[in-house]
Structures are given as C-alpha cells and as structure tokens.
C-alpha positions in Angstrom: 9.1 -12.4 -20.3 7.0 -10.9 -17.5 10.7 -9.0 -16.1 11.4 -7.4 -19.9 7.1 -6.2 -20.3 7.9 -4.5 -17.0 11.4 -3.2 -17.9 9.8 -1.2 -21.3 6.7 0.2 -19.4 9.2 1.6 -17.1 11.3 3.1 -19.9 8.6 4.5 -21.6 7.0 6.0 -18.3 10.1 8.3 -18.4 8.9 9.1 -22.1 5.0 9.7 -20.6 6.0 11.7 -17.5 7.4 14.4 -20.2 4.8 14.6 -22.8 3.0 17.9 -22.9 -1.0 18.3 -22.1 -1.5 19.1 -25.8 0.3 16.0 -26.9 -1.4 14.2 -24.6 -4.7 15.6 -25.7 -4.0 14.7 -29.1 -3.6 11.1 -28.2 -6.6 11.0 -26.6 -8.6 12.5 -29.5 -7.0 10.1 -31.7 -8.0 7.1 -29.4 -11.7 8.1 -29.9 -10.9 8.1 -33.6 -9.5 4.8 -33.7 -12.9 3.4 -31.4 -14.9 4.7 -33.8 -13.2 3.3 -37.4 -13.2 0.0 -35.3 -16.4 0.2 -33.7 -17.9 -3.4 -36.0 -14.9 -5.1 -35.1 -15.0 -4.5 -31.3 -18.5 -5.3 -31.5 -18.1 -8.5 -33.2 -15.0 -9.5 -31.1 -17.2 -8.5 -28.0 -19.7 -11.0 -29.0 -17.0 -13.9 -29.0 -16.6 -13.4 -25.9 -20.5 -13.4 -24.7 -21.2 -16.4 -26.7 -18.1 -18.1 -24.8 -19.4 -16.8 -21.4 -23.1 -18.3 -22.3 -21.1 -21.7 -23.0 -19.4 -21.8 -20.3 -22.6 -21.3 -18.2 -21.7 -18.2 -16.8 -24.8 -15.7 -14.8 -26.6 -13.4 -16.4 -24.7 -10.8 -14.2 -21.2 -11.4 -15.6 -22.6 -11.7 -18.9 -24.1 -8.2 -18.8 -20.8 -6.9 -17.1 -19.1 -8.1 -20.6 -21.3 -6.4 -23.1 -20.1 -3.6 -24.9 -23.6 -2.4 -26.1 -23.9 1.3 -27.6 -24.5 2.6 -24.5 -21.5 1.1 -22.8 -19.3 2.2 -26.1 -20.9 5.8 -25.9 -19.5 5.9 -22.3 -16.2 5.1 -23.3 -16.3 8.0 -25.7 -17.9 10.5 -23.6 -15.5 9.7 -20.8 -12.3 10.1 -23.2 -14.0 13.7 -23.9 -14.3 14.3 -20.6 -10.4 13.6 -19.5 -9.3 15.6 -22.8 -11.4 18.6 -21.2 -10.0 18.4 -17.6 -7.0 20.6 -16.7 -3.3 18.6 -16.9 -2.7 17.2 -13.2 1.2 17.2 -13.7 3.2 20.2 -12.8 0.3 21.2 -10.3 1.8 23.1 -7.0 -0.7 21.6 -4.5 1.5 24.0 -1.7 3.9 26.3 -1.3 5.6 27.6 1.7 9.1 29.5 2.3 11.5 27.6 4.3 14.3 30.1 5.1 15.4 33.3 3.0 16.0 31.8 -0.8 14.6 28.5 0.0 10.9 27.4 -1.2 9.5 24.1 -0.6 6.7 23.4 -3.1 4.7 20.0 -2.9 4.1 19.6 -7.0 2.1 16.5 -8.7 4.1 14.2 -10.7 3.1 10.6 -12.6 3.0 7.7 -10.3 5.0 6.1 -13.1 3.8 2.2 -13.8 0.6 1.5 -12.5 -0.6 -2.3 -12.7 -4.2 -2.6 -13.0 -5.8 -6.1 -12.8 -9.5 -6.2 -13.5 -12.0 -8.8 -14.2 -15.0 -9.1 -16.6 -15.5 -4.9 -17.6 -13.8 -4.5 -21.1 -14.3 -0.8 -21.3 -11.9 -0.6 -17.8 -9.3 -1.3 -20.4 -9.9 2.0 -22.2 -11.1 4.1 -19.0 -7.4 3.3 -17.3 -5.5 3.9 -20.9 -7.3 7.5 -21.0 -6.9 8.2 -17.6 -3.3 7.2 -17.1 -2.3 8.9 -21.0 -3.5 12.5 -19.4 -1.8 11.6 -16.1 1.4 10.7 -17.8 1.3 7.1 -16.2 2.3 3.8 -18.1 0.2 0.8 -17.5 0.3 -3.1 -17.1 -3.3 -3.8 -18.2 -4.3 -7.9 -16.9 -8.0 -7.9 -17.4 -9.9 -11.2 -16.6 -9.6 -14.0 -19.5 -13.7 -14.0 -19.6 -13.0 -10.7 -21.9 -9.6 -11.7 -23.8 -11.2 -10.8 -27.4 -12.8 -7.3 -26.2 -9.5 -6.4 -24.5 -7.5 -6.9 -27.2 -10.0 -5.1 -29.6 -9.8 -2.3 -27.3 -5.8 -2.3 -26.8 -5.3 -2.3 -29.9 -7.4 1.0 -30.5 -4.9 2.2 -27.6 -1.9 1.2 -29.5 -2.7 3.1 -33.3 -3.6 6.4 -31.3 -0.1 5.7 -28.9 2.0 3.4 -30.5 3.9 0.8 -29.4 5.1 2.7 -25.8 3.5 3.1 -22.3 0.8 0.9 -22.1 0.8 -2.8 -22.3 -1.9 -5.7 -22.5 -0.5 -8.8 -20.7 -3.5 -11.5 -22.3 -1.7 -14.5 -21.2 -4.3 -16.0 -19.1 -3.9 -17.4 -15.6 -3.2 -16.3 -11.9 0.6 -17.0 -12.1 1.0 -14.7 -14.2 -0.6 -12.5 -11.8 1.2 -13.3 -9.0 4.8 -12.8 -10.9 3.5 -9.2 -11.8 3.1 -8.8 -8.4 6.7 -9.4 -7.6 8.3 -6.6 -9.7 8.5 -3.7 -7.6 11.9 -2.8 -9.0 9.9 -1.5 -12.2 6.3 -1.4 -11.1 5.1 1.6 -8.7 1.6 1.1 -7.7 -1.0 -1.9 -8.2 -4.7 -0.9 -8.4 -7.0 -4.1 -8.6 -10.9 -3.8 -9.4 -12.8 -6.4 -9.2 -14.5 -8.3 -6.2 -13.0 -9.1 -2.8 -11.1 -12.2 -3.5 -8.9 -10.6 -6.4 -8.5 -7.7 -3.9 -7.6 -9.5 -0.9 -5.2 -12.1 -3.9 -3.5 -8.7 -4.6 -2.6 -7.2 -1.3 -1.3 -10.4 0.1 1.0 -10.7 -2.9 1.6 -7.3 -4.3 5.4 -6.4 -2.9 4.4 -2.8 -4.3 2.0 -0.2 -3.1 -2.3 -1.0 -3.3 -4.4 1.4 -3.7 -7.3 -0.7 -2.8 -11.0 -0.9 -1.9 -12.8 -3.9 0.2 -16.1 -3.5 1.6 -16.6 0.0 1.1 -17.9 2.8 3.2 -21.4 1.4 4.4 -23.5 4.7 5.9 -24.6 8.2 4.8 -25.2 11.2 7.2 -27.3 13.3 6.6 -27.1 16.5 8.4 -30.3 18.2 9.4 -29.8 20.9 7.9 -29.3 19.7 4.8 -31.6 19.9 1.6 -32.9 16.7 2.0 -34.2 16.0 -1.7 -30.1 16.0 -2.6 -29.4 14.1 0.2 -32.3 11.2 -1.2 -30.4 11.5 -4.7 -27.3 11.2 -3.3 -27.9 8.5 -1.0 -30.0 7.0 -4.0 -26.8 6.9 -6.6 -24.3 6.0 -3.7 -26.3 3.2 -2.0 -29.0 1.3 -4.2 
C-alpha cells in the first residue's frame, strides 16, 4: 500500500513541476475558498480531537498546540495569501556564467519533487506544507501525529476540492511502522523534512534512506555587533530567543 501512495505522488510530481504560477495561484485561492465554506466542520472535527487529548490526559501544552482557534485558522489564511503573492521560485536562474564560446552554464531552481513531511500535534502544518509545496511545484506525503487525525483530515480534504485527487497525500493510518516504511522509499521519495521534537527528528535521520533536511537543538546565541541599533537587536533577540 505504502509502495503504490508513493508511486502516484511521484507521478503526479511530474504533473506539479509543470504547472504554471497562475495555475498554481488559482489553487491556492481556491484552497482558502474551501477553508472558509468548511470553516464549522473543521472546527467541530478539531474539537474531537481536543476532547480525545483531554481524555487521554494529555498537558495543557499539547492541547494548546492542537487548537485550531480563529486566530490559528486566520493564520492559515493569511499565510496562503502570503505564498499566492510571492514571486514563482521555479524557473529562477540563481547564476549564470559562460563556459566556452556557445556554451552557458546556468544553475536554475526546479521542484525537489516528493517531499515527506512527518509532523506531530500542529494541524494547520498540514495546510502551511500543502501551500507551500503547491507554489513550489512539490508533491507531498503528509504523516501528521494521530493526536490530530480528525483536524488533518478536515484540512486535507480542503487541499483535495481546491487540487484534486493528485500531488498531495494524507497517509492517517496511525503508528510508527508506517513511518519507518515511508522511510524506506527513496526510489520515489526525494527529501524527508520532520517537525516535531528531537526524538521524531533523531527517529527520522537514523531511518530515512533519503535526504533530511533537519533541525535538532538549534542555533543557541545572538551577536550583537556594537554598532548595531540596539533596540532591533532586543526585538530580534526577543522573537528569536524567548
């Protein structure tokens, strides 16, 4: 089962890589569309899965990392509007340079082409990755934690009407095997991005037979140089540290 999910998202990556920025743009503006006709329903499937969370005994922390409150739902929206409005990536010559007489070697972006991303208890990570990989011309393996099963598949299934049925998938089988066998299938998946806390990170790298892009601890200083303008430097420090 796992081989064939992997099989179409690399078939229809093809199909992705090729679509033009206005196409993709019009995807995009029917995705907030879609949020917005089903905004009760994700709501109320949202809630499932905070009651289940509460029953289950789970902190206060997770709890609040499940909630897809206005606020959280007005971010999804305003960051959809915000990747519509950003110039295409793809086709981008990053450099340039002649070679010999006739010959020009250009370094140009291009999809990555299946990206895996396995995330835990954030629903709205299930629409930020859709957006972001639909105006990068990616397809996507979404495996989000089973603590937010009902608010993924809300949310996938907005991702679906505005896409269809080709480029991004929602594995919600739970449990880590499943994991562990996406893992395995480099032949059709090209880069694995986990986001979540150290142990899923540290579970994906030792596993992943594909390339991570990965963070762990994170970079843990500032510098400030002394000639800088030093109320900035607070903010920043501020938003980047506490």
């Amino acid at each position: 089962m796992i081989k064939d999910i992997c099989a179409k998202a690399k078939e229809a990556s093809r199909i992705l890589a090729q679509l033009s920025t206005e196409e993709k743009n019009k995807i995009l503006s029917r995705l907030i569309d879609s949020l917005n006709k089903n905004k009760e329903l994700i709501y109320n499937e949202n809630q499932k899965d905070i009651d289940k969370a509460k029953e289950k005994g789970l902190n206060e922390a997770i709890i609040q990392r499940l909630k897809i409150d206005d606020k959280v739902f007005d971010e999804m929206i305003g960051g959809i509007k915000t990747i519509i409005s950003l110039d295409d990536p793809i086709g981008e010559v990053i450099e340039e340079r002649k070679i010999i007489q006739d010959m020009i070697l250009r370094k140009v972006r291009v999809p990555l082409g299946v990206v895996l991303i396995i995330y835990e208890s954030r629903p709205n990570v299930t629409i930020n990755v859709s957006a972001i990989c639909i105006k990068s011309g990616n397809a996507v393996i979404l495996k989000g934690g089973s603590d937010a099963l009902n608010s993924n598949k809300a949310l996938f299934n907005c991702v679906k009407e505005a896409l269809g049925n080709n480029g991004i998938i929602l594995i919600d089988q739970p449990g880590h095997e499943i994991v562990t066998e996406l893992l395995k299938m480099n032949e059709y998946i090209d880069v694995a991005i986990p986001r979540g806390g150290k142990r899923l990170i540290q579970k994906v790298v030792e596993n992943a037979r594909m390339p991570v892009i990965k963070h762990f601890e994170g970079v843990c200083a500032v510098y400030v140089d002394r000639d800088a303008d030093i109320d900035k430097a607070v903010k920043v420090t501020l938003n980047a540290k506490v």
